[in-house]
C-alpha positions as CSV (number, residue, x, y, z in Angstrom):
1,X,51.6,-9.8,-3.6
2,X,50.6,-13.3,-1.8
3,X,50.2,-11.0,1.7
4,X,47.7,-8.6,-0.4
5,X,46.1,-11.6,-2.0
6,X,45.8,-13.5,1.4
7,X,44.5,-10.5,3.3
8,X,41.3,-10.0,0.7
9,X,40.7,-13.4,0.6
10,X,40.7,-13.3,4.1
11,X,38.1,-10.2,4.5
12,X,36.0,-12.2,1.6
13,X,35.3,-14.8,3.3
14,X,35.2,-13.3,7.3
15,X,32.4,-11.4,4.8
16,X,30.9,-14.8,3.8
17,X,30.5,-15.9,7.4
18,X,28.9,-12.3,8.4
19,X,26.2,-12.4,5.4
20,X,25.4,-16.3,6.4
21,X,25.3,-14.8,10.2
22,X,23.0,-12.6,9.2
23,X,20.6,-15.3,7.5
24,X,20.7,-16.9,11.0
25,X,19.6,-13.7,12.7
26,X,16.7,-13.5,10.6
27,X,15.9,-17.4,10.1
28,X,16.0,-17.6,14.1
29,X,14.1,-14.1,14.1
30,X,11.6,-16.3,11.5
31,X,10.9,-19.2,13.8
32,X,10.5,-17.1,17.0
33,X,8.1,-15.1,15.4
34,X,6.1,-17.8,13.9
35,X,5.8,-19.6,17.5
36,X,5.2,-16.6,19.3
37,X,4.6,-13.2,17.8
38,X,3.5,-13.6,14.0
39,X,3.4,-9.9,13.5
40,X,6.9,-9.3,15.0
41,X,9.2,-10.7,12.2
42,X,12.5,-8.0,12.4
43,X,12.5,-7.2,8.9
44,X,8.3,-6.4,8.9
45,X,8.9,-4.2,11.7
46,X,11.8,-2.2,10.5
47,X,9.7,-2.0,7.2
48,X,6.7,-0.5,8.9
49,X,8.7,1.8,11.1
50,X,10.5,3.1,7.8
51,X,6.5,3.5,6.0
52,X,6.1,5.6,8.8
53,X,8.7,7.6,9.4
54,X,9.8,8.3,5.5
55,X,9.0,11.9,4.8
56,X,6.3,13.0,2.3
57,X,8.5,13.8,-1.0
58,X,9.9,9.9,-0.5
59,X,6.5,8.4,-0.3
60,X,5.2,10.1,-3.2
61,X,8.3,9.4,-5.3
62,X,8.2,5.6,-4.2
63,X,4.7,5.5,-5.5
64,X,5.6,8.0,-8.9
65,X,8.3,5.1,-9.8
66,X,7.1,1.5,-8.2
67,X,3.3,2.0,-8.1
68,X,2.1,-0.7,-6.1
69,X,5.5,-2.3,-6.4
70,X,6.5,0.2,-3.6
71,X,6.4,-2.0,-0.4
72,X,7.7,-4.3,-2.6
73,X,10.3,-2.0,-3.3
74,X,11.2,-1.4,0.3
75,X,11.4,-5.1,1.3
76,X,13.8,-6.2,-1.5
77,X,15.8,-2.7,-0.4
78,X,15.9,-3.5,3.1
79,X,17.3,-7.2,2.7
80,X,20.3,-5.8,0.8
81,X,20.2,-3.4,3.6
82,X,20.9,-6.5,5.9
83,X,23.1,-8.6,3.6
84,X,25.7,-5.3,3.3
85,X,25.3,-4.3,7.4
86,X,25.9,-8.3,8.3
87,X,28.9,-8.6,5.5
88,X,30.4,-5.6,7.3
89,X,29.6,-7.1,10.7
90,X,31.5,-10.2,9.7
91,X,34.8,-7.9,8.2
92,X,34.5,-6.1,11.8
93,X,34.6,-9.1,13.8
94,X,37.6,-10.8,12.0
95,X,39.6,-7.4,12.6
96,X,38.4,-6.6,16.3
97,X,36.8,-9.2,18.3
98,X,33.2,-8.5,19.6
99,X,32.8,-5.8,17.1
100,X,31.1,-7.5,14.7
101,X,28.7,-8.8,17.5
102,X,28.1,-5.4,18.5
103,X,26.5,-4.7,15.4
104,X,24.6,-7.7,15.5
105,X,23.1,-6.8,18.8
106,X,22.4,-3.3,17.9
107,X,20.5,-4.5,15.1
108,X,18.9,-6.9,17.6
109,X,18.0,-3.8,19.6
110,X,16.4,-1.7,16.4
111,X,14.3,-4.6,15.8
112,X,13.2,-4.9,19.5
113,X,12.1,-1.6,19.0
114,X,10.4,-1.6,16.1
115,X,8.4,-4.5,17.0
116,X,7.1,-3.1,20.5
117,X,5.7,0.4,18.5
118,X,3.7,-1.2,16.1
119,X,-0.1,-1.5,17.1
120,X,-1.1,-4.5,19.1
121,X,2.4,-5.2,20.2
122,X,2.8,-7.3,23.3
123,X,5.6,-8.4,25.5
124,X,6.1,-11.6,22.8
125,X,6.7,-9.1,20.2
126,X,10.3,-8.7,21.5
127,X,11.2,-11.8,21.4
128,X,12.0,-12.8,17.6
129,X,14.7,-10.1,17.3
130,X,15.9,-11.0,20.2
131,X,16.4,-14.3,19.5
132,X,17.9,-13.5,16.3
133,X,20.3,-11.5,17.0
134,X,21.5,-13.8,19.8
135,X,21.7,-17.0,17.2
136,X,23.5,-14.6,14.6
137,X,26.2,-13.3,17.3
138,X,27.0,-17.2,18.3
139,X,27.3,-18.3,14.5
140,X,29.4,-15.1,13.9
141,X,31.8,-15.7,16.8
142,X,31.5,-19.4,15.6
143,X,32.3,-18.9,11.8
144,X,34.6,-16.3,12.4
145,X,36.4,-18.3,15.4
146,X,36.7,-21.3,12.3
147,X,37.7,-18.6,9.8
148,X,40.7,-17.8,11.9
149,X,42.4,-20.8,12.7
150,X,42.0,-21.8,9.2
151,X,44.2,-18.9,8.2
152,X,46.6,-19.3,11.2
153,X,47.6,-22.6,10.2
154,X,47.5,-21.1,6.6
155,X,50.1,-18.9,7.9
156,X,52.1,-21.5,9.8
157,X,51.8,-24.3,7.4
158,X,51.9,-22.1,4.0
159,X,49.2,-24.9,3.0
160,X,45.5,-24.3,1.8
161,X,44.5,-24.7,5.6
162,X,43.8,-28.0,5.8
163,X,41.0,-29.8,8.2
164,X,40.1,-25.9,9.7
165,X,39.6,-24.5,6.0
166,X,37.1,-27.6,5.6
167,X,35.3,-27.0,8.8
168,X,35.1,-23.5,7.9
169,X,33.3,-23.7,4.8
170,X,30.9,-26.9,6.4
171,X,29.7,-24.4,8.7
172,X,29.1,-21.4,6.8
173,X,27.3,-23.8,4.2
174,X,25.4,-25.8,6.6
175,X,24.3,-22.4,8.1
176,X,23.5,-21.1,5.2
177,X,21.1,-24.2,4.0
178,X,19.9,-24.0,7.1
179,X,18.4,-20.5,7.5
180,X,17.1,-20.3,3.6
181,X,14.9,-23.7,4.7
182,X,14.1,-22.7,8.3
183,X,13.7,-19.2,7.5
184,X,11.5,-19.6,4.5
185,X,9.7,-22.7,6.2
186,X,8.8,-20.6,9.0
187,X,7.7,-17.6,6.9
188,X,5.9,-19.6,4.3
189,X,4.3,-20.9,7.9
190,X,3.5,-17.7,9.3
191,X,2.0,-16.9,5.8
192,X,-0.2,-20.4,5.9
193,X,-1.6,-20.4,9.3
194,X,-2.5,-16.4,9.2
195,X,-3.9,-16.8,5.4
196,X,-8.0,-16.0,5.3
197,X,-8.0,-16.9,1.6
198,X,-10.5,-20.1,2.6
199,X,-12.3,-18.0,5.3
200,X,-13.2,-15.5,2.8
201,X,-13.5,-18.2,-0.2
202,X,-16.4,-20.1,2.2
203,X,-18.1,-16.9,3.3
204,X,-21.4,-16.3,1.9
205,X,-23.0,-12.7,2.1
206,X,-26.8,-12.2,1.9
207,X,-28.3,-10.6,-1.0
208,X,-28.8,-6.7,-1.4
209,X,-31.5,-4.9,-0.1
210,X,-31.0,-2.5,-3.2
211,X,-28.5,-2.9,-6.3
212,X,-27.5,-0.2,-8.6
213,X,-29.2,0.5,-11.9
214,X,-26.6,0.7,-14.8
215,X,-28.3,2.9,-17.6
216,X,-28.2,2.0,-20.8
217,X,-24.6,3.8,-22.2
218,X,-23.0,4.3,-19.5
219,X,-19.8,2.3,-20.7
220,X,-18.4,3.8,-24.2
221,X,-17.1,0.2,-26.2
222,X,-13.8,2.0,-26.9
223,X,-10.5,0.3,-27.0
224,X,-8.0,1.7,-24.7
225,X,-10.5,3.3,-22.7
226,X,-10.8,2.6,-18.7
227,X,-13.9,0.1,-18.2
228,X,-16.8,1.9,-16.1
229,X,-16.1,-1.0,-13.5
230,X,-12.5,-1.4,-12.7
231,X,-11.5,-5.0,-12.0
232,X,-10.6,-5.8,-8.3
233,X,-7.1,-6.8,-10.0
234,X,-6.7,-3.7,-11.5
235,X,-8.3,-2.0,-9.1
236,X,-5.1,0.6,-7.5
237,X,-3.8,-0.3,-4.0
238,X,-1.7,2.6,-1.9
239,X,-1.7,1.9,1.7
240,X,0.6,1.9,5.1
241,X,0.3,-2.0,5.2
242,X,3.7,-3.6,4.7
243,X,2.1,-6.9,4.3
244,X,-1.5,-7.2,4.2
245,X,-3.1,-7.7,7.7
246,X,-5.7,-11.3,8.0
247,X,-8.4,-10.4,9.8
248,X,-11.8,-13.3,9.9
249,X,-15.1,-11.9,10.0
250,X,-15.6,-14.2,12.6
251,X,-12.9,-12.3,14.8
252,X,-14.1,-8.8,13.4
253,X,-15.2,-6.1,16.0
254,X,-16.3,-2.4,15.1
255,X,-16.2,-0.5,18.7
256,X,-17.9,3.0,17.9
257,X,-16.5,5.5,20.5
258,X,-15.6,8.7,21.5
259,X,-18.0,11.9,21.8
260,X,-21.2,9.5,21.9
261,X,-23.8,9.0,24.0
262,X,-24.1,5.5,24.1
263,X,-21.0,3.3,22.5
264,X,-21.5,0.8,20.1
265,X,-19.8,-2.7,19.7
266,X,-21.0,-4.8,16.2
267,X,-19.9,-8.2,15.2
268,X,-19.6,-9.0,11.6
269,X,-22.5,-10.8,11.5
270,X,-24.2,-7.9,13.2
271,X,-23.3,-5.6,10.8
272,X,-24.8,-8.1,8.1
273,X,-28.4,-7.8,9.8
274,X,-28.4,-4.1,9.3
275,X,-28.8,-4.7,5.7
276,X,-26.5,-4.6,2.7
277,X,-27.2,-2.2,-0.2
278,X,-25.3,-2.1,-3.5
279,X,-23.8,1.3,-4.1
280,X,-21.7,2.6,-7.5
281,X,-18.6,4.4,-6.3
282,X,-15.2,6.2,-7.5
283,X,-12.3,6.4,-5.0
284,X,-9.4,8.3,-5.9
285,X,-6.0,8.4,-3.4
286,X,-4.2,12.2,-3.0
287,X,-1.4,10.8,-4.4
288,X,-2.7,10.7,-7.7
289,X,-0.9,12.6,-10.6
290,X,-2.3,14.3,-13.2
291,X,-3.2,11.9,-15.8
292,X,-2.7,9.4,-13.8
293,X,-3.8,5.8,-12.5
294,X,-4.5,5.7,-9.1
295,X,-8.3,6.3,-9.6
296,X,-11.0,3.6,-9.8
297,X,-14.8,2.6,-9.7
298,X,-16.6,-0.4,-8.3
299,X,-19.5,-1.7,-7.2
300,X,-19.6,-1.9,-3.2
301,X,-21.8,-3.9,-1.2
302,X,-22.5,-2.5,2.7
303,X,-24.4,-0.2,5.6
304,X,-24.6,3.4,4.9
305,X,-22.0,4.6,8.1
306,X,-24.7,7.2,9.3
307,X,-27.0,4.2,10.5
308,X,-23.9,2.7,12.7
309,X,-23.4,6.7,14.0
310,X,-27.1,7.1,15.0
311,X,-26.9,4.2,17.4
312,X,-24.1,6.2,19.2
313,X,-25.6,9.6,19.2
314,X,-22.1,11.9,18.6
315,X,-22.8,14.6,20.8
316,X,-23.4,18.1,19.5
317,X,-20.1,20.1,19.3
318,X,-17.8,16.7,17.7
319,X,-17.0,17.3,14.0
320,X,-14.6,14.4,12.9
321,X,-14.6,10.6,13.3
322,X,-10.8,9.3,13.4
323,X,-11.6,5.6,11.7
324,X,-8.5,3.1,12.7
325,X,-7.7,0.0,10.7
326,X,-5.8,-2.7,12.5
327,X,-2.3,-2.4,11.5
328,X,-2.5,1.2,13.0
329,X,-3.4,3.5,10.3
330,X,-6.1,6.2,11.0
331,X,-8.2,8.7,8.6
332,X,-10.1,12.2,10.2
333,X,-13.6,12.2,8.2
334,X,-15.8,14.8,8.7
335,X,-18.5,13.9,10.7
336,X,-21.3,15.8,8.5
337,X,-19.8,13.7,5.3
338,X,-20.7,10.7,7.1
339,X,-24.1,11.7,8.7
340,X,-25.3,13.5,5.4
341,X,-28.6,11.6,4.4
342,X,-27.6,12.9,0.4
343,X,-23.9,10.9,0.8
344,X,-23.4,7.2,0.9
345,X,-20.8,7.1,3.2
346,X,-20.9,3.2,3.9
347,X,-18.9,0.5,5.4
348,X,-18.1,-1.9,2.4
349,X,-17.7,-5.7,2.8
350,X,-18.1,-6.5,-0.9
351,X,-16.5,-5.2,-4.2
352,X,-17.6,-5.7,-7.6
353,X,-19.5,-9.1,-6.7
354,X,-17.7,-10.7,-3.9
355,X,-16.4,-10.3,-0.4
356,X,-13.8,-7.5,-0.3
357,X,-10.3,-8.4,-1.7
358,X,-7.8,-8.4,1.5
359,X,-5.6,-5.7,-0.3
360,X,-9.0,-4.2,-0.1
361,X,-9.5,-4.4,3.5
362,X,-11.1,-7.7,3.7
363,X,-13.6,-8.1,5.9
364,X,-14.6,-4.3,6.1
365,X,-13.4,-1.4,5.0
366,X,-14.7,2.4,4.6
367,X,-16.0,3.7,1.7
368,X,-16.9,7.8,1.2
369,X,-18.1,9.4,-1.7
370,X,-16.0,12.8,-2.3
371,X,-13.1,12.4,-0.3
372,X,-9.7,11.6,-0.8
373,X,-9.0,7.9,0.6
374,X,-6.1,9.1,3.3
375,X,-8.8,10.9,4.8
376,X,-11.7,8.3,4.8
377,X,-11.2,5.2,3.1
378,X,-9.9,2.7,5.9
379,X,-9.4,-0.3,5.4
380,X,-9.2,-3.5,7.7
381,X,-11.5,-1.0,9.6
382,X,-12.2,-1.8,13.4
383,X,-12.6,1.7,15.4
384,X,-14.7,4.4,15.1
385,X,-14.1,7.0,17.3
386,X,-16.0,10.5,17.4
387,X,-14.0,13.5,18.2
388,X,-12.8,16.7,16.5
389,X,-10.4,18.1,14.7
390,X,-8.8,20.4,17.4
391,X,-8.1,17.5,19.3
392,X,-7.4,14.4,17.4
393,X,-4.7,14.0,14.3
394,X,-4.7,11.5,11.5
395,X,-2.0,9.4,10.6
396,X,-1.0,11.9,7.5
397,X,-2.1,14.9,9.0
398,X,1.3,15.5,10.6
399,X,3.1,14.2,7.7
400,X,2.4,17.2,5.6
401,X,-1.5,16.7,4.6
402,X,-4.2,18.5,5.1
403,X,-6.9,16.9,7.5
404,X,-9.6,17.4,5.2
405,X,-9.4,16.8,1.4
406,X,-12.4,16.8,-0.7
407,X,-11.7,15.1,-4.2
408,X,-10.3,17.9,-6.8
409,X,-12.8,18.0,-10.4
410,X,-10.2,16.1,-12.3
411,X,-10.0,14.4,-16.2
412,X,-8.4,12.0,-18.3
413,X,-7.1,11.0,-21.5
414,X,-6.8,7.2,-21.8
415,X,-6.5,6.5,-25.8
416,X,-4.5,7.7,-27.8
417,X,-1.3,6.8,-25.5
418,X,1.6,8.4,-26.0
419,X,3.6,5.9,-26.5
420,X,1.6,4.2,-29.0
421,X,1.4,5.4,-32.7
422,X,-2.0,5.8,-34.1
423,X,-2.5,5.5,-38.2
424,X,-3.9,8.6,-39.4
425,X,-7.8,9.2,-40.4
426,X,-10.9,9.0,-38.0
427,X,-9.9,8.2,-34.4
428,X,-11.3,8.5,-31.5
429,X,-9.9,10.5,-28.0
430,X,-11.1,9.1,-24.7
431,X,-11.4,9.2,-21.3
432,X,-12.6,9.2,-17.8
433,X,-13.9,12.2,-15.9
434,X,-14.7,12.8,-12.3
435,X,-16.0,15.0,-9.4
436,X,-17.4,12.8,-6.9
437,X,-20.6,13.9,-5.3
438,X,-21.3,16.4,-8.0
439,X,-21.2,15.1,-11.5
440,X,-19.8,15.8,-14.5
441,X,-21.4,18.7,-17.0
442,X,-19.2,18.9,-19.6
443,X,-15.5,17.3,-21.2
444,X,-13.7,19.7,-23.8
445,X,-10.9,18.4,-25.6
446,X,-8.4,20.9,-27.4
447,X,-6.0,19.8,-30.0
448,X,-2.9,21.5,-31.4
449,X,-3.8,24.8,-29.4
450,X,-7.2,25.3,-31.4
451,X,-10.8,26.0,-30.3
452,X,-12.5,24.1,-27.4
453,X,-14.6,21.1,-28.6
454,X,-17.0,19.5,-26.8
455,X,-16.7,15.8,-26.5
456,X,-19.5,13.1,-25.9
457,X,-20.4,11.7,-22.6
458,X,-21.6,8.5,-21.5
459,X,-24.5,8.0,-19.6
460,X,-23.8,8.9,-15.6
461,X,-24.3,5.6,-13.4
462,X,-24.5,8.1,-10.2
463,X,-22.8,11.8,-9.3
464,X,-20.4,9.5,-7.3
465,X,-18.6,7.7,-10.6
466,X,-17.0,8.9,-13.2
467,X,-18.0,9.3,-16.6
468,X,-16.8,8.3,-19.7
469,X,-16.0,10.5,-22.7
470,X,-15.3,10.5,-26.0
471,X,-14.1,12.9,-29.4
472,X,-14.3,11.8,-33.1
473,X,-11.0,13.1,-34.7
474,X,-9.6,13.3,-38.0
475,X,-6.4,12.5,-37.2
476,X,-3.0,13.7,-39.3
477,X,0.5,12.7,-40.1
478,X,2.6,13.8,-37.5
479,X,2.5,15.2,-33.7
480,X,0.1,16.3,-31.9
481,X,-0.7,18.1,-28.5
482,X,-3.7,17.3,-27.0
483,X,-5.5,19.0,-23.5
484,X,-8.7,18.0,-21.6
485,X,-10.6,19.7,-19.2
486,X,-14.2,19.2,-17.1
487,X,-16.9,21.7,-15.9
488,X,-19.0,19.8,-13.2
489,X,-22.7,20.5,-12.5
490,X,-22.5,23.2,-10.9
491,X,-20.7,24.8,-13.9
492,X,-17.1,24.6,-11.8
493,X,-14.5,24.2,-14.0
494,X,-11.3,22.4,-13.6
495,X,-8.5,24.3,-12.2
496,X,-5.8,24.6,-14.8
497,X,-3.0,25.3,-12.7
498,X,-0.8,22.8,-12.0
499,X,-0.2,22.4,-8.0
500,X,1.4,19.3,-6.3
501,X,0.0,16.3,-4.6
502,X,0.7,17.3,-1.1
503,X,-1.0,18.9,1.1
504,X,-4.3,17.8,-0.4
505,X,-4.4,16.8,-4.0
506,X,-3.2,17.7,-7.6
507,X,-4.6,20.5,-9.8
508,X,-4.0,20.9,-13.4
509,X,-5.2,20.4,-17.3
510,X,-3.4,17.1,-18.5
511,X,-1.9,17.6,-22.1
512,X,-0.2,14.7,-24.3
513,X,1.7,14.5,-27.0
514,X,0.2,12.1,-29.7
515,X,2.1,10.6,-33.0
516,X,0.3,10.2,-36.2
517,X,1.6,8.1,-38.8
518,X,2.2,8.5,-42.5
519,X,-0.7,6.8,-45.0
520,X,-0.1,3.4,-46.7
């Protein structure tokens, strides 16, 4: 029994010496990168290599059940990932020597790897992995060497292990301090020095050329209901970013290239002189459900893209313009849905009244009317390049999306909620409705099964937002199943048939299930 007891306490603590190994490796990893390659840290690497090699049905369930929580998600999954891989590392080494450094290396290796494919890699951007791994195969042979003479003379002596067992644990918990301070330090660093928070605090944009005309009730004072203006905060983020790139408007460059007759270079400040107009605009991304959140509207300050393209003259026979953003990511966008004098396709540096969030894409980002955002909305924006769609692919394209998704006629119940009783009496169901570039004609609401009744619709800001909608109800004790449906205005109605996200967007009529309480 003492041998079985001796042997676990043995693995337990050659695990101990592999997990605080393995906050070397990445504390060292930390440092190095914050010296030399600030985009290169290991563990944002292997994240951004797993964003883009995860198949389709994983993305959208990782956005179905963590929302914007999803890279979130990922990070918190993959530093288990390493706590479990380096406790095993440390088990291996006590048992075979150099096996546990094997693993270390090969990790050392993956992260190499994952650093050097990521856009804008450089030579540097090997070195923090390399590093690490090196600092957490010495403190692994070092803690493990420590962790075995304290249980030889364990052995020998039959005593708790005396000045070894002390050294042991000194240096596994010296280690350990050690990389939570210089690992945070350095990331905390990383995060300080790359941070454009005060950049984008200081900067000052010049007043609108136009702004947009709100008419009077075009926001429905409803409780529960969506606000015609969703709140930057509120406002849904689903992007490739692992961590969200810094880019100052001082060091922003659009290059405009391609199928052109003359290419174009802009400077931030070039891009101001063209003249900023204030345009009213719902986004939606593919990945929204039906009935669900990942649609929004804001007010977006910036130069209609068409003016940017005339300067380069896309010659005649290019259909597509592949945008880029600066961590890599890259949208196909028609070319006619950014030249079309009756769309304001624009690149945005403002959103609801100040410079672009950087979740947003801070300093620029694209903004098109009509189109799903994988396939035009790019964000951290700095290439341009004109081309067609025989020859170029976007980033999802291969993943299983189509390469041109227009934004599907869609509705929405906000209020009542499903989850939420409602008292019974008059009440009120509402919503949001869109289809971008077209407008909205008509909501009908159906309750329990019964006739079609029309409900009330607020005042359009533009064909680009949505509306808001509303249906006075006399509500009664018990369940009730409710359905909504549009008709845009070109008398289009909204496909009832549900289809899946991929390869281009959702279909279907969205139906709840609402509770009505008992009187008194």
């Amino acid at each position: 029994m003492g041998e079985s007891t001796g042997k676990a306490g043995a693995r337990i603590w050659a695990a101990v010496a592999g997990v605080v190994s393995g906050m070397v490796f990445v504390a060292a990893a930390e440092i190095t990168a914050f010296l030399v390659a600030r985009d290169a840290s290991p563990l944002l690497a292997a994240g951004s290599f797993v964003i883009d090699i995860v198949p389709q049905w994983a993305k959208e369930l990782a956005i179905e059940l963590f929302g914007a929580n999803d890279k979130l998600f990922l990070l918190v999954t993959l530093g288990v990932g390493v706590l479990v891989v380096a406790a095993g590392a440390g088990i291996l080494e006590r048992r075979y020597r150099w096996a546990g450094v094997a693993v270390f290396a090969a990790a050392g290796a993956a992260g190499t790897l994952a650093a050097l494919t990521r856009t804008g890699a450089t030579p540097l951007s090997a070195l923090p992995s390399l590093i690490g791994a090196i600092a957490g195969c010495v403190f692994l042979r070092m803690s493990i060497a420590a962790l075995r003479r304290w249980r030889a003379f364990r052995a020998a002596d039959g005593a708790g292990g005396g000045p070894d067992r002390r050294r042991f644990l000194a240096l596994t918990a010296v280690g350990a301090v050690a990389a939570i301070v210089a690992g945070t330090g350095a990331r905390l660093g990383t995060a300080a020095t790359t941070s454009i928070a005060a950049v984008r605090k200081a900067l000052r944009l010049p007043e609108p050329l136009s702004r947009v005309t709100v008419p009077e009730g075009a926001e429905l004072d409803i409780p529960g209901l969506s606000p015609l203006f969703t709140p930057n905060a509120d406002f849904y983020r689903v992007d490739t970013a692992l961590t969200v790139p810094s880019l100052a408007p001082a060091d922003w460059r659009l290059m405009v290239d391609g199928m052109v007759g003359e290419k174009v270079e802009l400077s931030f400040d070039e891009l101001l002189r063209m003249g900023l107009r204030e345009y009213a605009v719902t986004l939606t991304c593919v990945s929204n459900q039906v009935g669900g959140d990942l649609v929004g509207t804001a007010r977006w300050l910036g130069v209609p893209v068409r003016e940017i393209l005339s300067r380069a003259l896309p010659a005649k026979g290019a259909d597509m313009v592949l945008s880029r953003s600066i961590d890599g990511f890259t949208a196909s966008t028609p070319l006619d849905a950014l030249t079309d004098p009756h769309r304001d396709a624009i690149l945005a540096v403002a959103m609801n009244g100040e410079p672009l969030p950087p979740e947003h894409g801070f300093p620029v980002r694209m903004v098109v009317p009509g189109l799903y955002g994988y396939v035009s909305a790019t964000k951290w924006l700095t290439r341009m390049t004109v081309t067609t769609f025989e020859k170029d692919q976007a980033y999802w394209t291969p993943r299983g999306y189509s390469a041109q998704a227009p934004i599907k006629l869609s509705s929405r119940i906000d209020t009542p909620r499903i989850d939420k009783e409602i008292p019974p009496g008059a009440a009120r169901i509402a919503g949001v409705a869109w289809a971008q570039t077209v407008g909205i004609q008509r909501v009908e609401v159906q309750i329990d099964g019964g006739a079609w009744q029309t409900a009330t619709l607020s005042a359009p800001v533009s064909d680009d937002t949505w509306v808001q909608w509303f249906l006075d109800w006399n509500a009664t004790s018990g369940s009730h199943s409710l359905v909504v449906r549009a008709t845009d205005r070109h008398g289009r109605m909204q496909e009832q048939q549900r289809t899946p996200i991929a390869p281009n967007g959702s279909t279907g009529w969205q139906s709840t299930v609402v509770r009505v309480g008992t009187a008194g």
